[in-house]
MINUPA-449790 format. One record per residue (C-alpha): x, y, z. Coordinates in pm, whole numbers, plus 50000, padded with zeros to 5 digits. Layout:
// MINUPA-449790
XYZ ...
// end
This chain:
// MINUPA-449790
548953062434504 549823036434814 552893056934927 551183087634898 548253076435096 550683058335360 552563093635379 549173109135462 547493087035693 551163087935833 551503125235877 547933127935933 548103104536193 550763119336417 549503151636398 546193140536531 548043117836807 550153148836905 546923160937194 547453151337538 544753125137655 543193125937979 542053093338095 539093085438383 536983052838483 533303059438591 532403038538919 532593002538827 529272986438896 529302950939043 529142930638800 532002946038562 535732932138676 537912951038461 537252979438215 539002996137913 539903032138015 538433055537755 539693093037649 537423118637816 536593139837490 533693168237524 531713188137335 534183215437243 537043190237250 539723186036920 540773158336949 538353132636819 540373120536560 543383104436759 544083069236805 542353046737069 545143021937161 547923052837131 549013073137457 550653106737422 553683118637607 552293135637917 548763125137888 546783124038226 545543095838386 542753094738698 542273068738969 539603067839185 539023050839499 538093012139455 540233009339104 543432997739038 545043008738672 547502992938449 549373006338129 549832976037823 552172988337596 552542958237301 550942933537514 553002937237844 552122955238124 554362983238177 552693003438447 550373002738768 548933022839042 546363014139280 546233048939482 544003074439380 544543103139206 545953121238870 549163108138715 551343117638401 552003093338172 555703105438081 557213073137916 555463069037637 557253062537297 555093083337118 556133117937149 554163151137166 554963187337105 552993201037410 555423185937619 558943185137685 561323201137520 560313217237164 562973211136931 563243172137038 559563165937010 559483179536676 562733160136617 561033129736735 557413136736530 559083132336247 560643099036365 557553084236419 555983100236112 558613080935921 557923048036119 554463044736030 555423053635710 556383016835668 553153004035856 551123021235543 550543050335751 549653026436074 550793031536389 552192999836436 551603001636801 549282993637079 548603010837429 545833005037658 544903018937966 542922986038198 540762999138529 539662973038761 537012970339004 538922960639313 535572969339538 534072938939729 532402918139453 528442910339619 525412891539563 527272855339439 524592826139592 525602794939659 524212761839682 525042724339737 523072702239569 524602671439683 525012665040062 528442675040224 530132660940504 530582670740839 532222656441126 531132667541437 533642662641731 533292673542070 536512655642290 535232662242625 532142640642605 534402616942285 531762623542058 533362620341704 530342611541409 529912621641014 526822635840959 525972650540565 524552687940572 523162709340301 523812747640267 523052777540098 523892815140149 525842843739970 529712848139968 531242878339776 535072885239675 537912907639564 540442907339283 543472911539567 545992905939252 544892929938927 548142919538735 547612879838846 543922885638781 545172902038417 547352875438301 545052842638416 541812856938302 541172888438121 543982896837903 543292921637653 539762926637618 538292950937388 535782968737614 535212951837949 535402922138153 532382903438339 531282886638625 529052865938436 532362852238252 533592831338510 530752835138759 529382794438683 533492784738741 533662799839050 530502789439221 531722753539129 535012758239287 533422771839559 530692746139636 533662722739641 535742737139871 532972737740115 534252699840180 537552707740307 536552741140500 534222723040681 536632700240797 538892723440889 535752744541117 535252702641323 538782700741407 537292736041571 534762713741764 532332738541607 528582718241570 527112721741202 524032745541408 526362768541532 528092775741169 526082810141084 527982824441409 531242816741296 531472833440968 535532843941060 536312810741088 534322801640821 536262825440514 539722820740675 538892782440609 537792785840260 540132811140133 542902785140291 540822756940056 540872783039793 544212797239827 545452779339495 542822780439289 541472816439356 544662828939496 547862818039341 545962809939003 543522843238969 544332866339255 541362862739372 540532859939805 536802852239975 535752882240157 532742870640359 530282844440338 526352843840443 525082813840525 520942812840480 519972779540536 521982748940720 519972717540730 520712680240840 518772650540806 516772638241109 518062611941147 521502627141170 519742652541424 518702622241619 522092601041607 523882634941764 521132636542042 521902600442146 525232604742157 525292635942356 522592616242589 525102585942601 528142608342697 526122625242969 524792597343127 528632586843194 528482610043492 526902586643784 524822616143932 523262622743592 522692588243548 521052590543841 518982616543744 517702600743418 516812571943602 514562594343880 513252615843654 512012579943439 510842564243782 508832594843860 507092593943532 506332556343611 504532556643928 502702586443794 501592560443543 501122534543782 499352555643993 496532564343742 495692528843779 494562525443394 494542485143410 493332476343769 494892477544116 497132445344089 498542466443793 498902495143942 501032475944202 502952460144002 504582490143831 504692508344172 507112481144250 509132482043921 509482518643990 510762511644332 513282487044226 514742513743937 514882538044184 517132519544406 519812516744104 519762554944098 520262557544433 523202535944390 524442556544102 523852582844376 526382567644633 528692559444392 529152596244229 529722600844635 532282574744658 533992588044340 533942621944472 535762617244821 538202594544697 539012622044461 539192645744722 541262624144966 543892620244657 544082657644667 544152665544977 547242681145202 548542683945554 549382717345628 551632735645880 548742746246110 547812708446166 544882713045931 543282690145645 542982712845335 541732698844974 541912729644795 545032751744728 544842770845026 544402762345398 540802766745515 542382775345885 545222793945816 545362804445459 548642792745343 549232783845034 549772746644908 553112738444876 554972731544578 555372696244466 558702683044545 560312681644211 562142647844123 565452664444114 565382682244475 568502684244675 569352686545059 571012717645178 573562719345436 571552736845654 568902706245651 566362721245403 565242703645113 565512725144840 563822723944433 565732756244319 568992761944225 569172786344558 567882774744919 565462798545029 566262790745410 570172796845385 570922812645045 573352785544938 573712776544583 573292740044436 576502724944487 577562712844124 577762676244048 580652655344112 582772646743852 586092646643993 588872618944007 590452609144338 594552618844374 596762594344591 597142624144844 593152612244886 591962648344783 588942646244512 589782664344238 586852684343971 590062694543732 593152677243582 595512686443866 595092681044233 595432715444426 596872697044708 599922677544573 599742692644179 599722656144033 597882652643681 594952632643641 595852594943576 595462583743198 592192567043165 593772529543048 593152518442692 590642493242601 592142463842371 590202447642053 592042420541865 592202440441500 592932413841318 589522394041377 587872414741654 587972392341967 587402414042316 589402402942595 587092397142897 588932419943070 589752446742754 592372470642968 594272438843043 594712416742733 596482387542677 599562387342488 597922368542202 594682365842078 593482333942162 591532331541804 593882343641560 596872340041741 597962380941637 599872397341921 598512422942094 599782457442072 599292492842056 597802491441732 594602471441927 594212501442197 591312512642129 
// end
């Protein structure tokens, strides 16, 4: 009774696997990553009696926008598309007499009819159609609930301080690799894949990479305040702290990210002011101006007289005295100033004083620097180029010539005035026996003084 049954859940089988399928994903909602595709059977449709996990030759498969669909056949992934539209499915191993050529599907039918035979009438085969959601994945909040680190750096007043900061927001992301994404994480699921799945994971990973992004946005000399206007920089630095994890590991990539609330402590708040206060009172003239604006707030103090007249004099003085240092700091910014603007300044042609880059008299340019490897022209001008822009003469090449006897300095190895060759350059001599140098080593001795070895052309060095 087994065989017979195997023969007709065999036969029975095939013949109800022979209908073409048509496959199609609804729109994946957000939350669902990665769906089963299902066959689209209606009301007046046949074939409700085929085999989920078995494709037939020729079946039809739809794409839509936002999806990305893969083909498992036994486990491996044998097919994708990520453009829309309808496709055939024409390399399927299990035949069908709608398509192709008549007498070789039937030929083939039977093949298969015989190989699940020996399954009991199974079809001893698996195919699965996967859709996923490759939309922009939303709504993912964020939160750290420990204090990160942030160093805020600003070179042109040296301010360089770690301050801790505390963020929320929203970020949302993208599966940028379907068959990475397939093989890390999903696999073969029997229906469909959620967010919810690895949604507490990936808030983790997130939350930690915060750390490293954020450094990444100082070196930026971008203040912790000014963060919610530099979103760009914000996901190229955490899909660059992400880039393994999410990336190479999931094929995953951060789309954007929403900050909703920055905060620092005050007394983080207060340690930037100070510094920023510090590095501006560098300048003299602000200095200056701290100081006025303080000894105007004084002697309006002082002048309210709270604690008597003597008093009242008494700070008028004080505030006279502190006023003096500003106007010190005053003269001093002034000092700093002209000496700066004697260092720059230029004589030019028209007899004229200039400090900028062009001649208040005349309006010629400031000349060129003189660079350090100038030459003279024969025509007298001094010349930076490789051309002199007075006579047109080219940079005479250095000299590396010999001199002949004929007393004609030579740039090649034979004189053009007397066609003698360039003299031998004289060998240098080093005992090679124990390594004594001669103090004169083109004119040795004709022993070595410590060894006693002769010397010879062997030592020419």
């Amino acid at each position: 009774m087994g065989l017979i049954q195997a023969a007709v859940g065999a036969v029975g089988g095939v013949l109800a696997d022979q209908w073409k399928e048509f496959f199609y994903c609804e729109a994946l909602d957000n939350d669902t990553l990665m769906v089963k595709g299902q066959k689209r059977i209606g009301s007046r449709s046949t074939n409700t009696k085929g085999n989920d996990n078995i494709i037939s030759n020729g079946s039809g498969i739809a794409v839509a926008d936002g999806q990305c669909m893969i083909i498992v056949e036994q486990g491996k992934v044998v097919d994708l598309c990520a453009e829309p539209g309808e496709y055939t499915y024409d390399t399927s191993t299990e035949p069908s007499i709608f398509t192709g050529n008549l007498k070789k599907s039937i030929i083939d039918t039977f093949k298969v009819v015989g190989k699940r035979f020996t399954y009991g009438g199974d079809t001893g085969k698996d195919q699965r159609v996967y859709y996923f959601n490759t939309k922009e994945i939303l709504d993912n909040k964020f939160g750290s609930a420990n204090p990160i680190p942030f160093r805020v750096v600003d070179r042109n007043i040296g301010l360089d301080i770690d301050v801790a900061v505390r963020c929320s927001g929203l970020y949302s992301y993208k599966i940028a690799d379907p068959l990475l994404f397939y093989k890390s994480l999903s696999g073969n699921v029997e229906r469909d894949y959620k967010k919810s799945e690895i949604d507490t994971q990936l808030k983790s990973e997130f939350v930690s990479a915060l750390q490293p992004a954020f450094g990444a946005i100082s070196e930026l000399q971008i203040r912790p305040n000014q963060l919610v206007s530099h979103t760009d920089e914000l996901e190229k630095a955490m899909n660059d702290a992400l880039s393994y994890k999410w990336g190479e590991l999931r094929g995953l990539e951060v789309v954007s990210v929403a900050l909703s609330s920055l905060t620092l402590p005050d007394e983080d708040q207060q340690r930037i002011k100070d510094a920023q206060l510090a590095a501006i009172n560098r300048d003299p003239r602000m200095a200056g101006a701290t100081i006025t604006q303080a000894t105007a707030d004084a002697m309006r103090s002082a002048a309210k007289n709270e604690g008597g007249a003597m008093n009242g004099f008494v700070g008028i003085g004080m505030a006279n005295t502190v006023g003096g240092q500003a106007a010190n700091l005053f003269a001093t910014a002034q000092q700093e100033e002209a000496a700066k603007a004697a260092a720059n300044a230029w004589k030019c042609e028209c007899g004229a004083t200039a400090t900028g880059n062009f001649c208040p008299n005349c309006g010629k340019a400031k000349p060129a620097p003189a660079a350090a490897d100038g030459w003279k022209c024969e025509c007298g001008a001094t010349v930076n180029g490789n051309f002199c822009p007075n006579c047109g003469k080219a940079k005479p090449a250095p000299a590396e010539g010999w001199k002949c006897e004929c007393g004609t300095t030579v740039n090649g190895n034979f004189c053009p005035n007397c066609g003698k060759a360039k003299p031998a350059a004289a060998p240098s001599y080093k005992c090679n026996k124990c390594g004594w140098v001669p103090e004169d080593p083109k004119n040795p001795p004709k022993f070595c003084p410590q060894c006693g070895d002769p010397f010879d052309g062997a030592d020419a060095q």
